[in-house]
C-alpha positions in Angstrom: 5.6 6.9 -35.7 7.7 6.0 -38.5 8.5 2.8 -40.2 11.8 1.5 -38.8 12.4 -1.5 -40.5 12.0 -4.9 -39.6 12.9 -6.6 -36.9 13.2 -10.4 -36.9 11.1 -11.1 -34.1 7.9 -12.4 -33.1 5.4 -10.8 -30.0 2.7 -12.5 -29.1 0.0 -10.6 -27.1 -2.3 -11.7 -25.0 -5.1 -9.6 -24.6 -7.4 -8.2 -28.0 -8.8 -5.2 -25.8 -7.7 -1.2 -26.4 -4.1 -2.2 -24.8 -3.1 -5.2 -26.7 -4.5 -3.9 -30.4 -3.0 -0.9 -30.0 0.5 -2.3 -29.3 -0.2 -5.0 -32.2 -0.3 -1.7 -34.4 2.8 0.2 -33.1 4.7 -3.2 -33.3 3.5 -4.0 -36.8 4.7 -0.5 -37.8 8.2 -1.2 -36.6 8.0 -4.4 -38.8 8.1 -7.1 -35.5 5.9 -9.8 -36.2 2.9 -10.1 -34.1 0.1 -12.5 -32.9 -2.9 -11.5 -30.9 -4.4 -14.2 -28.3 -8.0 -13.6 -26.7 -10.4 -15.9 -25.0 -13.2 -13.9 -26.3 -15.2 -15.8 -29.3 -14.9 -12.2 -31.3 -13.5 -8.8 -30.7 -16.5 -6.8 -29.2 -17.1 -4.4 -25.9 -20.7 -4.3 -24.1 -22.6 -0.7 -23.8 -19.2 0.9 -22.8 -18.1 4.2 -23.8 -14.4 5.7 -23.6 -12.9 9.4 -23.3 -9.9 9.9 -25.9 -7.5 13.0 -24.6 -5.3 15.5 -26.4 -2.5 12.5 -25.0 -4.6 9.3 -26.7 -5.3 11.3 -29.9 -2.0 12.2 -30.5 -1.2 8.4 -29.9 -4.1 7.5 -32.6 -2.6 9.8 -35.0 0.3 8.4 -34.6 -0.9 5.0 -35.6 -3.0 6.5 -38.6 -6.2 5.7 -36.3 -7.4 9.1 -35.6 -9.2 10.4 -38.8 -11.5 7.4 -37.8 -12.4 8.4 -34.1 -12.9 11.9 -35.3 -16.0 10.7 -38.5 -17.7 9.4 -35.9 -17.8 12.0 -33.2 -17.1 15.0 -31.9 -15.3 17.2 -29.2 -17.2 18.4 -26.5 -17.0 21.9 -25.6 -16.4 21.6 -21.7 -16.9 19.0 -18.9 -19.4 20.1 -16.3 -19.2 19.0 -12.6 -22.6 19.1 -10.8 -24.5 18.5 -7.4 -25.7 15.3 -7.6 -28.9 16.5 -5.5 -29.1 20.1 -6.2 -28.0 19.7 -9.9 -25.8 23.3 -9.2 -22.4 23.7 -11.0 -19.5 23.1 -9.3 -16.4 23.3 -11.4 -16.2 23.2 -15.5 -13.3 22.7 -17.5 -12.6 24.2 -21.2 -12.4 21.5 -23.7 -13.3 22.1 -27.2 -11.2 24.6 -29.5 -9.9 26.3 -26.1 -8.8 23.0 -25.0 -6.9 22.1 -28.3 -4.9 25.4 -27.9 -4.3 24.5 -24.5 -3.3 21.0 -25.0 -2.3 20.6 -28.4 -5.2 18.8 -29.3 -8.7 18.3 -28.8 -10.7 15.2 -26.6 -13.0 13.3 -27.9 -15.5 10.5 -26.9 -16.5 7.0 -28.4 -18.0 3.5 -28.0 -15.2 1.5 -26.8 -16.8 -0.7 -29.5 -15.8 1.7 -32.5 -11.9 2.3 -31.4 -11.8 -1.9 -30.7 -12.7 -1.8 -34.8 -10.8 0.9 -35.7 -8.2 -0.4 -34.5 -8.5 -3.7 -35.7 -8.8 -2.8 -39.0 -5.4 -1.8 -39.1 -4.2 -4.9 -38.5 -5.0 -6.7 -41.6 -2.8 -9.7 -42.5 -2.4 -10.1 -38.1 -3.2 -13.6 -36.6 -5.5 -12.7 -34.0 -6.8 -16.1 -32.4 -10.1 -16.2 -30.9 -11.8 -17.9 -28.2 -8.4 -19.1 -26.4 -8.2 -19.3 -23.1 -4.6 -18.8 -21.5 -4.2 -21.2 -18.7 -0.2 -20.5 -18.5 3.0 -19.0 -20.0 6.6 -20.5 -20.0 10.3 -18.8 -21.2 13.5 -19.7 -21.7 16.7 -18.0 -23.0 15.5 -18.3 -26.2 11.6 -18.1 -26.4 8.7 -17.9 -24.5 5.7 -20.3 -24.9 1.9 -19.6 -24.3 0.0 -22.6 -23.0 -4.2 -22.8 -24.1 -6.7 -24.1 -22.3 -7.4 -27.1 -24.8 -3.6 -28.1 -24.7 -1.8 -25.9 -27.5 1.3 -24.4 -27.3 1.8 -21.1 -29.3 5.9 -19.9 -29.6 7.6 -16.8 -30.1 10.5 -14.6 -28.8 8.4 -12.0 -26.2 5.4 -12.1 -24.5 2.9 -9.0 -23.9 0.2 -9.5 -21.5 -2.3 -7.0 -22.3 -5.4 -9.2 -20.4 -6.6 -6.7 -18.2 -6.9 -6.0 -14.4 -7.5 -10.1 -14.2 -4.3 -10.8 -16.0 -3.7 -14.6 -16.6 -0.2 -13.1 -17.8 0.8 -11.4 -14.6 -0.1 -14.4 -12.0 1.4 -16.7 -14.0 5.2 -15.0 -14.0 4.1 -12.7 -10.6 2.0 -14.8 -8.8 -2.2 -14.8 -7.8 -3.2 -11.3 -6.0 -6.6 -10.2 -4.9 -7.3 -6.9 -6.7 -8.5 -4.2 -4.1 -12.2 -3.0 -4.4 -13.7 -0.1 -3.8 -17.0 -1.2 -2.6 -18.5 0.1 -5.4 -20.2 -1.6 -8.6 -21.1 0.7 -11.5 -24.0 0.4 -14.2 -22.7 1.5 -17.7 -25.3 1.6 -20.5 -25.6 2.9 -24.2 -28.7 4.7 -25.4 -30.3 6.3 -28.0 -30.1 10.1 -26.9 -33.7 10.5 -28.5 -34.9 8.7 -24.9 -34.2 11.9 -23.3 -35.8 15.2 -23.3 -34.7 18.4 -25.7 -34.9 20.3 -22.1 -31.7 18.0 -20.7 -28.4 19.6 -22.1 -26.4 16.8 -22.4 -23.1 17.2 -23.0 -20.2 15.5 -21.1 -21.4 15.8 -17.5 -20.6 13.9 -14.0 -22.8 14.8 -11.4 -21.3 13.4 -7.6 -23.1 13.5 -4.4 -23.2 11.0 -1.0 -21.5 7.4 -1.9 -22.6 8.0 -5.7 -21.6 9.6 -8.5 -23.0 9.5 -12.5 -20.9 10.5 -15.8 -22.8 11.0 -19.2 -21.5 12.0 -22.2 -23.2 12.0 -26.0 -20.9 9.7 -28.8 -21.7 8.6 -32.4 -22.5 12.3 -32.9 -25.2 12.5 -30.4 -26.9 9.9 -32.0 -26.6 7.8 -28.6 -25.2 8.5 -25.3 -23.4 6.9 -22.6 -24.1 6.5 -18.6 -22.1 5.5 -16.0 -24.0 4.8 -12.7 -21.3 4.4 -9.6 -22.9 2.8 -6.3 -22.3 1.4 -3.2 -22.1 -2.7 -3.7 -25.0 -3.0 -1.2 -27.2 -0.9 -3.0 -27.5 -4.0 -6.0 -29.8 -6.8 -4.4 -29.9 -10.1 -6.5 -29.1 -13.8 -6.1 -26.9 -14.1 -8.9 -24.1 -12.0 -10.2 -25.1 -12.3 -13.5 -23.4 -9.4 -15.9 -27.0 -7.8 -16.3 -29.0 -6.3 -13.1 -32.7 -5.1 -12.1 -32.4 -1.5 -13.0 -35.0 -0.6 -10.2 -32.0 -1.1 -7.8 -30.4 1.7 -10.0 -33.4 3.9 -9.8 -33.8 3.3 -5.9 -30.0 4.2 -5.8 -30.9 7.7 -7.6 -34.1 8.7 -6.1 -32.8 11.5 -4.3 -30.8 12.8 -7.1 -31.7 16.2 -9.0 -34.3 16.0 -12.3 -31.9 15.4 -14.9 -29.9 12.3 -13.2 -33.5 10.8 -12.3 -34.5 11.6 -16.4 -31.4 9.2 -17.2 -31.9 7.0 -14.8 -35.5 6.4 -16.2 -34.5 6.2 -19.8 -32.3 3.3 -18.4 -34.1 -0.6 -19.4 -31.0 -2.7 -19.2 -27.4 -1.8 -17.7 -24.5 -3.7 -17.4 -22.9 -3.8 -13.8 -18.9 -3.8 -13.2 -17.0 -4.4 -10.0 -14.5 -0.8 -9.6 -11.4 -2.4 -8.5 -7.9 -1.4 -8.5 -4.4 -2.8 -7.9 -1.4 -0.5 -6.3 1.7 -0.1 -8.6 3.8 -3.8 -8.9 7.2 -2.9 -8.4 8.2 -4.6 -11.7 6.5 -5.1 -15.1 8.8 -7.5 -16.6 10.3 -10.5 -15.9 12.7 -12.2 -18.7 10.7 -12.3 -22.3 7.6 -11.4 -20.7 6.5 -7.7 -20.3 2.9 -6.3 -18.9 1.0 -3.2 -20.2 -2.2 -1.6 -19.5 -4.2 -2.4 -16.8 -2.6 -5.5 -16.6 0.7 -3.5 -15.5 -1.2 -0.3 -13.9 -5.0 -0.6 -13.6 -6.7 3.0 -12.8 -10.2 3.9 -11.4 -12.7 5.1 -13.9 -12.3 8.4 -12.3 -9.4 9.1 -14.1 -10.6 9.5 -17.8 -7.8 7.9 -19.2 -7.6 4.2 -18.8 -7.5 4.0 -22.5 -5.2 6.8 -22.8 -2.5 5.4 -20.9 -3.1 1.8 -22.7 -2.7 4.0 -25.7 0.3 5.7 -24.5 2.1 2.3 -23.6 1.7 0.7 -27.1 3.8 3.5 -28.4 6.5 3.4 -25.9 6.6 -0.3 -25.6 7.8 -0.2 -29.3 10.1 3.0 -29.6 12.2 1.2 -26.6 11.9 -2.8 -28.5 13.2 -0.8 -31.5 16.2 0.7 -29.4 17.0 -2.0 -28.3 16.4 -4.7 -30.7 17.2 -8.5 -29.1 17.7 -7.0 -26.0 14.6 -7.3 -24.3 16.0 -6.7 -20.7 16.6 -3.2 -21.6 14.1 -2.8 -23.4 11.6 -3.5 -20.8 13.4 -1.6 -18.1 13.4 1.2 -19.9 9.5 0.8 -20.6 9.0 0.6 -17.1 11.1 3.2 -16.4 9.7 6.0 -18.7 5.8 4.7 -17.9 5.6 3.7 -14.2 5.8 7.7 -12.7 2.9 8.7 -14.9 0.7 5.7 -14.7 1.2 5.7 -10.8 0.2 9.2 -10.5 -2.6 8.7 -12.5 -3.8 5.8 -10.1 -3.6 8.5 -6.7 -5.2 10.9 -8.8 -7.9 9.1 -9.8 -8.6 7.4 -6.1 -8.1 11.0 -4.8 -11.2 12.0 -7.4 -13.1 8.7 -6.2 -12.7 10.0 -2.7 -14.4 13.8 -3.4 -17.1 12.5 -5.9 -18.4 10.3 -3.3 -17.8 12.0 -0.1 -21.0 11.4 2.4 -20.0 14.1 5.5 -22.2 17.4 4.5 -18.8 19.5 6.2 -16.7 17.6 3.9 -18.5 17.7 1.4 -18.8 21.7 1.7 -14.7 21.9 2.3 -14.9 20.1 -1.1 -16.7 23.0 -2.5 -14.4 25.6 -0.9 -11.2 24.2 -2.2 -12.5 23.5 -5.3 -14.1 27.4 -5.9 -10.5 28.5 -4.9 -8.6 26.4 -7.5 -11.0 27.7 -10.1 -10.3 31.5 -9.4 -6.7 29.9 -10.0 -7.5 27.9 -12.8 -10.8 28.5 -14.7 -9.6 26.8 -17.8 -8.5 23.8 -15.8 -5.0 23.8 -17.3 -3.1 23.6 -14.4 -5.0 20.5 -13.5 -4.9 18.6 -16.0 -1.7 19.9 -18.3 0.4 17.2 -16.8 -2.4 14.6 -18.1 -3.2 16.2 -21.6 -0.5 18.0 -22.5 1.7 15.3 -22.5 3.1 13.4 -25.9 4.2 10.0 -25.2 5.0 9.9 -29.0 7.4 12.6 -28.7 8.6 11.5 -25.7 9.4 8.1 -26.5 11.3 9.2 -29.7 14.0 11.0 -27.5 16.9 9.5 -25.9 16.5 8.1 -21.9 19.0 7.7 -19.4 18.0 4.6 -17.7 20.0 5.6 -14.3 19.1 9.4 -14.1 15.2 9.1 -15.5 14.5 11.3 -12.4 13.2 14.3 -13.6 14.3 16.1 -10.2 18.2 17.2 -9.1 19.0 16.0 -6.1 20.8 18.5 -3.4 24.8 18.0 -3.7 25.5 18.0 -0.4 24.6 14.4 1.6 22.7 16.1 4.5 20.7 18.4 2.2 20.4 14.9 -0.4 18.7 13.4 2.8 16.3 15.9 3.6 15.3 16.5 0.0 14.6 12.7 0.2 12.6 13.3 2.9 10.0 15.7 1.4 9.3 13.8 -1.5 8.6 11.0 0.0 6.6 12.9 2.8 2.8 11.7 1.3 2.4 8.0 0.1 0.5 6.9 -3.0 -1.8 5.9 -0.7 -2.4 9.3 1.1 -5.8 10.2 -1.9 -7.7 12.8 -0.5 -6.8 16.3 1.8 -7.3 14.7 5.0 -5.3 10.8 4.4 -2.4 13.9 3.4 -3.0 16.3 6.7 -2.3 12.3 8.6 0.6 11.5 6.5 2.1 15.0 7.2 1.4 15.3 10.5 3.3 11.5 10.9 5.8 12.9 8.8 7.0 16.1 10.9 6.5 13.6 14.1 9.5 12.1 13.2 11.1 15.2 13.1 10.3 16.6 16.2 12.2 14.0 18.8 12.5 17.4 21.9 15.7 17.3 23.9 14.6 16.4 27.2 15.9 20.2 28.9 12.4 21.3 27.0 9.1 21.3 28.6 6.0 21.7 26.8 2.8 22.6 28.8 -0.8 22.9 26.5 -2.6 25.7 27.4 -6.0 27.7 26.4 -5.5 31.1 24.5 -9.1 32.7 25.2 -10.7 29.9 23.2 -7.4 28.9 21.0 -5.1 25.4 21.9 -1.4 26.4 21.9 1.5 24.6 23.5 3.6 26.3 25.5 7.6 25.2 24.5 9.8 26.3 27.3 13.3 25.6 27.4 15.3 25.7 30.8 14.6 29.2 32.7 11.0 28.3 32.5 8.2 31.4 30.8 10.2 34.2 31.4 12.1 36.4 29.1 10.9 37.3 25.1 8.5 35.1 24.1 7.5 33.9 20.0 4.5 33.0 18.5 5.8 30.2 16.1 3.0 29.7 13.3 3.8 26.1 12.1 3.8 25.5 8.1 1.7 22.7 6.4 0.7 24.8 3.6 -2.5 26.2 5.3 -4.3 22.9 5.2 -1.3 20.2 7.3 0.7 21.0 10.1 -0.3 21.1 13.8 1.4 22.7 16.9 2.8 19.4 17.5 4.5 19.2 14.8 6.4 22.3 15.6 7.6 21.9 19.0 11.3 21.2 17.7 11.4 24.5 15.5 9.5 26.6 18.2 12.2 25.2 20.7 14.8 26.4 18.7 13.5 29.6 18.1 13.2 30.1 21.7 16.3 29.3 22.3 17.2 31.9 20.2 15.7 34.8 21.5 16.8 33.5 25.2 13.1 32.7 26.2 10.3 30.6 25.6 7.9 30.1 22.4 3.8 29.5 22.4 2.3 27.6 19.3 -1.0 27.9 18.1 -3.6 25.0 17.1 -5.3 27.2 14.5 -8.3 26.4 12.3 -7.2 25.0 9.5 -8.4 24.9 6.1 -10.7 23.9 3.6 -13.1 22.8 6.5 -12.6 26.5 7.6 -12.1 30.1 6.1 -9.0 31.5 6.2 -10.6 34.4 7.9 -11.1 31.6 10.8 -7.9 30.7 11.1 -6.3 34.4 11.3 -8.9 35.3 14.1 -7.2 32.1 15.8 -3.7 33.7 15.1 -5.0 36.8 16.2 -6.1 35.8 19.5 -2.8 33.5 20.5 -0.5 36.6 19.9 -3.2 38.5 22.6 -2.7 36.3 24.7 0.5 35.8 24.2 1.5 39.6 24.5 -0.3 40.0 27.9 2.6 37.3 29.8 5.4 38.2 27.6 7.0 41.8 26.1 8.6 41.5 23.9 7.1 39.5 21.7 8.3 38.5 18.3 6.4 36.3 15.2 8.0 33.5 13.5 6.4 31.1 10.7 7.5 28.7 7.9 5.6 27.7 5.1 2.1 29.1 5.7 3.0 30.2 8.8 5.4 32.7 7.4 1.8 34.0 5.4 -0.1 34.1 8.1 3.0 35.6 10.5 3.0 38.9 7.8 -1.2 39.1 7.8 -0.8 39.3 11.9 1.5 41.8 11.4 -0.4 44.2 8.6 -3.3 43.7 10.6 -2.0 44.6 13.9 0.0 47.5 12.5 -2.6 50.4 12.7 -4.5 49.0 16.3 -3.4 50.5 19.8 -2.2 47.2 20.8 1.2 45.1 21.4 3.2 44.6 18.0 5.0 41.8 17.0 9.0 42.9 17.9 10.4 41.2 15.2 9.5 39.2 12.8 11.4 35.2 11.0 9.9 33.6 8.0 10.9 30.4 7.1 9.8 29.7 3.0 6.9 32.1 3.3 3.6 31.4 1.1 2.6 34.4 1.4 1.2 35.1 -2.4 -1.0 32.8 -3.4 -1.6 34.2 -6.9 0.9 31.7 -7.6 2.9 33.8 -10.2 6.5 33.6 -8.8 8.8 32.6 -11.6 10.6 30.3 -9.2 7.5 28.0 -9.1 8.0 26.8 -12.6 11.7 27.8 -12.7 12.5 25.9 -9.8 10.4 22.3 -10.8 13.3 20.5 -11.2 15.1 21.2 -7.2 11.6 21.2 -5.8 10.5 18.0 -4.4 7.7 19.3 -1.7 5.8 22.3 -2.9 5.0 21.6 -6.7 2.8 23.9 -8.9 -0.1 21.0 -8.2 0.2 21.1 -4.8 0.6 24.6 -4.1 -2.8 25.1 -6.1 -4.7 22.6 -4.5 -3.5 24.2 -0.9 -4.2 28.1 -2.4 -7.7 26.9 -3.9 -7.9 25.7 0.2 -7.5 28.7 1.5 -8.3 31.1 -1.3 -12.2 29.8 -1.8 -14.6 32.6 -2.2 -11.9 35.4 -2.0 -9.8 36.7 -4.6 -6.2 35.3 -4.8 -4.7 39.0 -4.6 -6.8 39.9 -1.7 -4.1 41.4 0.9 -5.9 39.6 3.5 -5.2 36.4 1.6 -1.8 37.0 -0.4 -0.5 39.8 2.3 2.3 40.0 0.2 0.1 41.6 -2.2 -0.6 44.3 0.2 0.4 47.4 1.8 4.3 46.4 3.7 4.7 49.9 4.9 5.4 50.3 8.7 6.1 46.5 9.5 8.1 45.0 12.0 12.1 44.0 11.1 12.2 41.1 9.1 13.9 38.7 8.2 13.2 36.2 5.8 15.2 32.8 5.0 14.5 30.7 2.1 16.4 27.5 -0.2 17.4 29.5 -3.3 16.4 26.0 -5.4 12.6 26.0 -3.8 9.8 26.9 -5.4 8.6 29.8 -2.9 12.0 31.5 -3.0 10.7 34.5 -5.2 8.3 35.1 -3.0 11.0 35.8 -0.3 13.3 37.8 -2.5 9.7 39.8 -4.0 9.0 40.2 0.2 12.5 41.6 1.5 12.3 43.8 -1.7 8.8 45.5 -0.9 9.3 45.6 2.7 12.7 47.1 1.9 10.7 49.8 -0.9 7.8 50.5 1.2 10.9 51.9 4.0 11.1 48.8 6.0 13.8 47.2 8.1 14.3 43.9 5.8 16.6 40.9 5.2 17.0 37.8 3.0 19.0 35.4 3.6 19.2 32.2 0.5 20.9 29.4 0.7 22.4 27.6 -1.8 21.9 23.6 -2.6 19.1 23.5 0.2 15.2 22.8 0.7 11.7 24.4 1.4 11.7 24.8 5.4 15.6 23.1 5.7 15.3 24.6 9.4 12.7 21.9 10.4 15.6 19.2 9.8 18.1 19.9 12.8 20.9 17.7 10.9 21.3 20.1 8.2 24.2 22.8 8.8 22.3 25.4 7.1 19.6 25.3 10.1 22.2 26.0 12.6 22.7 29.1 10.4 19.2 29.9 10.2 19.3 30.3 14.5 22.4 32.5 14.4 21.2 34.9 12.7 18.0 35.1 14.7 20.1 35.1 17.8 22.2 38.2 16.3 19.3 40.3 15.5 17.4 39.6 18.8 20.5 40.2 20.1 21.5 43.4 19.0 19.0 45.8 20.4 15.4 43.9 20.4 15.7 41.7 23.0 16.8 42.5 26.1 18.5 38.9 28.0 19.2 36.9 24.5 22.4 35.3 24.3 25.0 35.8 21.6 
């Protein structure tokens, strides 16, 4: 960052860790005068070590830091996921010179204790005063004052509290909060790496198993290395919570763990232990002169790899807005706030969301783990997709351009107040607190229950189809008539029959009869050939009360609606009459343009989410397996089909790519797109565009297929 000429102001920051130096640097370069407070007695970090991504190092460079971090160490090729007990691989992500051309830049690792110096010896000239405790902080409209603990007052015009996940700073202008723990404690350590054997490869590893999970890496050029042992709480037994512990608890806590965890674990004669805590988002980070940063402002789990990084990223920000803005702190700190909150918060759910997998204890889980996480490989062997939004990001860039405080959204809401309302609605479907697949399936499943209020003319009875749940939806005129199998959405791993009652009602409506929806299998607990056998067996059922039968799906549904349909298309049996997909995901190579192309008008199904719910159902298959992307497959001599879709949603190529090979491969085919709508807009009855959506499923059921609908 360039030099922008001084401003005649003075910052005090509270707080001498990786946060606070950092911003004393970036302030110092934009000439704002700056004093560092810290209660320590000197600058120094115990037996800790710290990950530095392609987004921190482009922050160090920045500051003129980097050349230092990259003397002492340097960039591991990959990061290696393993079985805590079996010590097998389970995922691996390309760091290294494949990672700086993915990124931009390569990641390195350090002592915390090296970038604290490194950093400190940039600020030369600084007044950084030791050993004071801060006991309380007051403002006015002209100045703020910082109170010490033996009585001294220090001045100046704004106040950064960069103290930590215990920030004096943030209870004194926000109030006292209990931070939220995780129930786990973790050793962390710094060794001499000639304590372990040449026959351990040790590069930057985690291994994760039952309640526990360990990360190692090598720093000071392999010279040492650092451990991080995470526990359950109960597993440390002691009197005293000294910082220090009795590393046979951490060997007890690792008995069970493959050879080269219990190797580390040995080499192990003193270990510092650490409460994992966390905080959810505050809703503001400033208040008057005062502004937070850090982990005082956004404190993320361990898991995430990049609580220095986004410490880093807010010392650079913090200062491209204060320049902007000059004596106008107000809008200087909103905008700070503005530009870091969505990034820092996402971090947080991404990082509990890790927390959850690495220390899930249910073996079933723990193998859906697996599944979903062999199937996002096939997807994403370099891990890019993953982790692009984290790494490829440049807060230095970023900061330098021009933000609209009022539109910093980066998605377009729908024009149109109905379509506005429903777009609100999917992107607020999951909550930050929803971290791992299953929290998500509950939030999803609460979400479409408050969509699904039945008009009281409609009956639902549950029934057994040969071994499959379904409900039965029957609106006035009881089971007789067409039937359709509705196959709700969810993305192949939400979504329940209940959830669908209101769409299956209105589809049955439709067709003048009645509508039976299936409580398939879902995944990653179960293959997707699992669920289609489920699918399979519901339409049997189905067909043997009802003729004709049609096949209607959204979402996933719509994927699984087509692989019913290929697969039934060559068997003596009943065929599905017709058939009405609703945002098919039915190609889960995840190559549609509109995926990327349509980011910005997609609030629901984003290129992370649609990975994560492929590498679901994908797992040990190949993406473009027919029998897992069927629109990959052979569309000859399918039922008529028509196939609706938002023109602005992510999936809407793979209608339009659909309707086109259905139409090529001699099929009866039709899309309809709508303009200024969203993913599934039929599951939202207050939308025009859904009344639409039945019409035309009443006109071609109607005309010819369905003997008894009603125009």
């Amino acid at each position: 960052m360039s030099n922008y000429g001084r401003m005649a102001m003075r910052a005090l920051i509270v707080g001498a860790g990786v946060a606070g130096l950092a911003t004393a640097v970036a302030l110092r370069r934009n000439g704002i005068d700056v004093t560092v407070i810290e209660r320590a007695a000197e600058l120094s970090e115990v037996g800790a070590g710290v990950v530095l991504g392609p987004h921190a190092m482009r922050v160090l460079e920045s500051l003129g830091i980097a050349a230092e971090i990259k003397r002492s160490d340097e960039p591991p090729e990959t990061i290696t996921f393993y079985d805590m007990v079996s010590g097998e691989v389970r995922n691996r992500t390309q760091l290294g010179e494949a990672g700086a051309k993915l990124y931009g830049a390569p990641l390195y690792k350090t002592h915390r204790r090296d970038l604290i110096d490194a950093l400190a010896r940039h600020l030369d000239g600084t007044e950084i005063r030791l050993n004071c405790s801060v006991v309380d902080v007051k403002q006015d409209d002209r100045s703020v004052t910082v109170i010490l603990e033996r009585g001294e007052a220090v001045l100046g015009d704004l106040l950064i509290g960069a103290d930590g996940l215990r920030s004096k700073v943030r209870s004194a202008i926000f109030g006292e909060s209990e931070s939220i723990s995780t129930g786990l404690l973790a050793w962390r350590t710094v060794l001499p790496t000639t304590l372990l054997s040449k026959a351990l490869t040790l590069d930057t590893n985690v291994w994760s198993g039952a309640g526990r999970h360990v990360v190692c890496y090598p720093i000071r050029r392999g010279k040492q290395f650092y451990a991080a042992f995470y526990v359950p709480a109960d597993e440390i037994h002691r009197e005293d919570w000294a910082t220090a512990g009795d590393v046979a608890d951490l060997r007890a806590s690792f008995k069970d763990a493959c050879k080269d965890v219990r190797e580390i674990t040995e080499a192990v004669t003193e270990a510092f232990i650490t409460a994992i805590n966390y905080r959810y988002p505050l809703p503001e980070w400033h208040r008057g002169r005062i502004v937070l940063i850090g982990d005082a402002a956004h404190p993320v789990l361990p898991t995430s790899g990049s609580g220095a990084a986004m410490a880093l990223e807010d010392s650079v920000a913090l200062a491209a807005c204060l320049h902007r803005s000059g004596s106008n702190l107000e809008a200087a700190f909103s905008e700070f706030q503005a530009r870091r909150k969505p990034r820092t918060t996402r971090l947080l759910h991404q990082s509990r969301g890790d927390l959850t997998a690495f220390h899930e204890k249910a073996p079933e889980r723990q193998a859906a783990y697996g599944r979903m996480g062999r199937g996002m490989l096939k997807l994403d062997q370099a891990g890019y997709e993953r982790f692009a939004w984290l790494y490829g990001y440049d807060e230095v860039a970023e900061s330098n351009k021009p933000f609209d405080l009022f539109n910093a959204s980066p998605l377009v809401r729908p024009s149109r107040p109905a379509a506005a309302r429903a777009f609100d609605l999917w992107s607020n479907a999951l909550k930050f607190e929803d971290e791992d697949w299953m929290s998500e399936r509950a939030a999803y499943e609460r979400f479409m229950s408050s969509l699904c209020a039945l008009p009281e003319d409609v009956s639902v009875e549950t029934v057994d189809c040969d071994g499959v749940p379904a409900l039965c939806v029957i609106p006035p005129g009881g089971k007789s008539g067409p039937a359709v199998l509705h196959l709700h959405g969810g993305g192949y791993v939400f979504g329940s029959a209940k959830s669908s009652v209101l769409l299956a009602a209105g589809l049955a409506r439709a067709i003048g009869g009645w509508a039976l929806v299936p409580e398939f299998r879902l995944v990653p607990e179960h293959t997707p050939m699992q669920m289609q056998e489920d699918v399979r067996a519901a339409f049997a059922w189905l067909s043997r009360r009802a003729d004709p039968v049609a096949v209607s799906g959204e979402c996933s549904g719509g994927g699984l609606a087509l692989s019913l349909a290929a697969k039934l298309r060559h068997e003596n049996v009943t065929r599905p009459a017709a058939l009405y997909l609703l945002s098919p995901f039915a190609d889960l190579t995840l190559t549609a343009a509109s995926i990327d192309g349509n980011r910005r008008t997609e609030p629901w199904m984003t290129r992370r989410r649609l990975l994560t719910l492929a590498g679901a159902f994908i797992q040990d298959r190949e993406p473009d397996d027919p029998a897992i992307s069927p629109l990959r497959g052979n569309l000859a001599g399918l039922p008529p089909m028509r196939v609706f879709a938002a023109r602005g949603e992510a999936l809407a190529d793979d209608a339009r790519a659909l309707v086109a090979a259905a139409k090529s491969a001699g099929g009866d085919a039709e899309l309809h797109l709508f303009d200024d709508s969203i993913h599934s807009f039929a599951l939202f009855e207050f939308l025009p565009e859904t009344d639409e959506f039945f019409r035309a499923i009443r006109r071609h059921a109607h005309s010819n297929t369905y003997v008894g609908a009603t125009p």
